[in-house]
N, C-alpha and C positions, 0 to 999 in steps of 0.2 A: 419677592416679598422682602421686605428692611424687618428685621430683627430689632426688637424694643431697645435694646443696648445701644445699637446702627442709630437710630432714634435719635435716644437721649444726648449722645453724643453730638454727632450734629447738629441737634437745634440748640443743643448749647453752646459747642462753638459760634456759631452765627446768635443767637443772643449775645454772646460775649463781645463779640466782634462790633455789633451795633451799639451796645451799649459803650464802649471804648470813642468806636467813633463819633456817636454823639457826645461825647464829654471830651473831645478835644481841647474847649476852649476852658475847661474848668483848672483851676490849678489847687491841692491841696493847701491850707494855708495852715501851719505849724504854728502853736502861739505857747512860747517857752511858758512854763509858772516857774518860776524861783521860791526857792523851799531855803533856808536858812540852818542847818541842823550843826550846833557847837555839837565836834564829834561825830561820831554816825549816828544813821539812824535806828532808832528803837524799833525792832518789830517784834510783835508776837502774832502766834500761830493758833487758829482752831480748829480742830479735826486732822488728828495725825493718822488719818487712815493714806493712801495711796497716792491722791492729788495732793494732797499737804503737807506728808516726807516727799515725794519724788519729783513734783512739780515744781515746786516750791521752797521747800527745806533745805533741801540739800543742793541744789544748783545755788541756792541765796546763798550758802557757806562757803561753797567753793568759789563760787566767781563774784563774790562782793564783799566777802569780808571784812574789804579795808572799808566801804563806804557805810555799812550796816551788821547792829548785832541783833540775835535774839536776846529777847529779853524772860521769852514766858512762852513755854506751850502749856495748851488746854485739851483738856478730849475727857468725853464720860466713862471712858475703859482704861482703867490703870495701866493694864497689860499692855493693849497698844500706844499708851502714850509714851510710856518706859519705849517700849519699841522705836517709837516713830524719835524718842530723844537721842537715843544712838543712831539711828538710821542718818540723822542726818548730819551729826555730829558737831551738837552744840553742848553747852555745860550751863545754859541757862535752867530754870526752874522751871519746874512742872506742878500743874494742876488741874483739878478736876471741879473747882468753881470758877467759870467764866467770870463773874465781877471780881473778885478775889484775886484774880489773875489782873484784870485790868485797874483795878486800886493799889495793887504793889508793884508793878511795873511800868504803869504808865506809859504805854507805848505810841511812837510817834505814827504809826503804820498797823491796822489789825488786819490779817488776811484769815478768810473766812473758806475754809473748806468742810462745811459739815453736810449731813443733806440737805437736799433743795427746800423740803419746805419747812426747815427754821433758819434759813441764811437770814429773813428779815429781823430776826430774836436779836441775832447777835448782832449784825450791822448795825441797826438800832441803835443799842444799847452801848457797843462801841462809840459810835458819833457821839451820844449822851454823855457818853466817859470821857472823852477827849482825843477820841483818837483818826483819823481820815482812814476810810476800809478800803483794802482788795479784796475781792468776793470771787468764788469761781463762777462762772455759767450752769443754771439761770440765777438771775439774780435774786428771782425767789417763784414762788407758782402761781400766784393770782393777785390779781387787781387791789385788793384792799392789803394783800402785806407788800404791793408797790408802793401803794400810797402811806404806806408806815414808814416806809423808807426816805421818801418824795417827802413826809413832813419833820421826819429827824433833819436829815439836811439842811432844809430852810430852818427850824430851831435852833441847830447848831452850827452850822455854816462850815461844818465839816463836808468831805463828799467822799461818794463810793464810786468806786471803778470796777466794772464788770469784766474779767477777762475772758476769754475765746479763744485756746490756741491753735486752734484751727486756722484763724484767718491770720497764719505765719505762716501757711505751707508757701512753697516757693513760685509758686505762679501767682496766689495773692502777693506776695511781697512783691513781684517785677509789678503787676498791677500800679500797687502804691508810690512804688518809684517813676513809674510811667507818670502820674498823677502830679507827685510833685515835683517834675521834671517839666511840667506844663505841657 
């Protein structure tokens, strides 16, 4: 008797395996955007809980500094945003009004980690303001606050980028390089 674990294992190697080889002939195609930013880049932050000091905060401070500042954290809890302001160790401003935060900073970049279902509130509302979002995953819970998002964008011709950092673990990453290796 194969053990469900024996299972899954194996049919996903061999799914993997076929899916690989039928896309032999595809090759990833990479298509640069050039961004222009006199300076670095503006960004601010919403939801300084977990994902948005440790994900995000504080690796942006440390490994980019030279290319990008904070401008503005946000969060509805005083306590944690003080928190989440040292944690990552910026001296930009803090607030607890999203617009108010995005009318005095005006940031080139808004990354969105609140819960999932008001990421479309602020992504929104961001684009509206002027800013192009990172959001964490999902990008919001259903179908009509997609399409809130799907109509900011085309209104403002700003866009959202939904991250996963999942699909970085290191068998994905050879994946992609397999990919655009041809």
């Amino acid at each position: 008797m194969i053990s469900r674990r024996k299972f899954l294992v194996t049919s996903g190697a061999i799914a993997s395996a076929g899916l690989i080889n039928s896309m032999e002939n595809i090759q990833a195609v990479v298509q640069p955007k050039t961004v222009n930013f006199q300076g670095r880049m503006k960004v601010a932050l919403i939801g300084t809980g977990s994902r948005g000091c440790n994900m995000w905060g504080r690796d942006l401070v440390r490994n980019y500094s030279e290319q990008l500042e904070f401008v503005g954290l946000c969060d509805s809890n005083p306590g944690r945003l003080e928190s989440g302001k040292n944690h990552i160790g910026t001296s930009c401003p803090t607030f607890t009004d999203f617009e108010q935060m995005m009318r005095e900073t005006k940031p080139d970049l808004l990354i969105v980690c609140t819960v999932d279902n008001n990421h479309h509130e602020f992504i929104a509302k961001g684009m509206e303001m002027g800013s192009n979002v990172l959001t964490e995953k999902p990008m919001t819970i259903d179908e009509q606050k997609i399409q809130t998002i799907l109509d900011a964008e085309k209104k403002t011709g700003k866009h959202c980028r939904i991250t996963f950092n999942y699909r970085y673990s290191p068998h994905r990453v050879k994946i992609w390089e397999l990919l655009r290796a041809g």
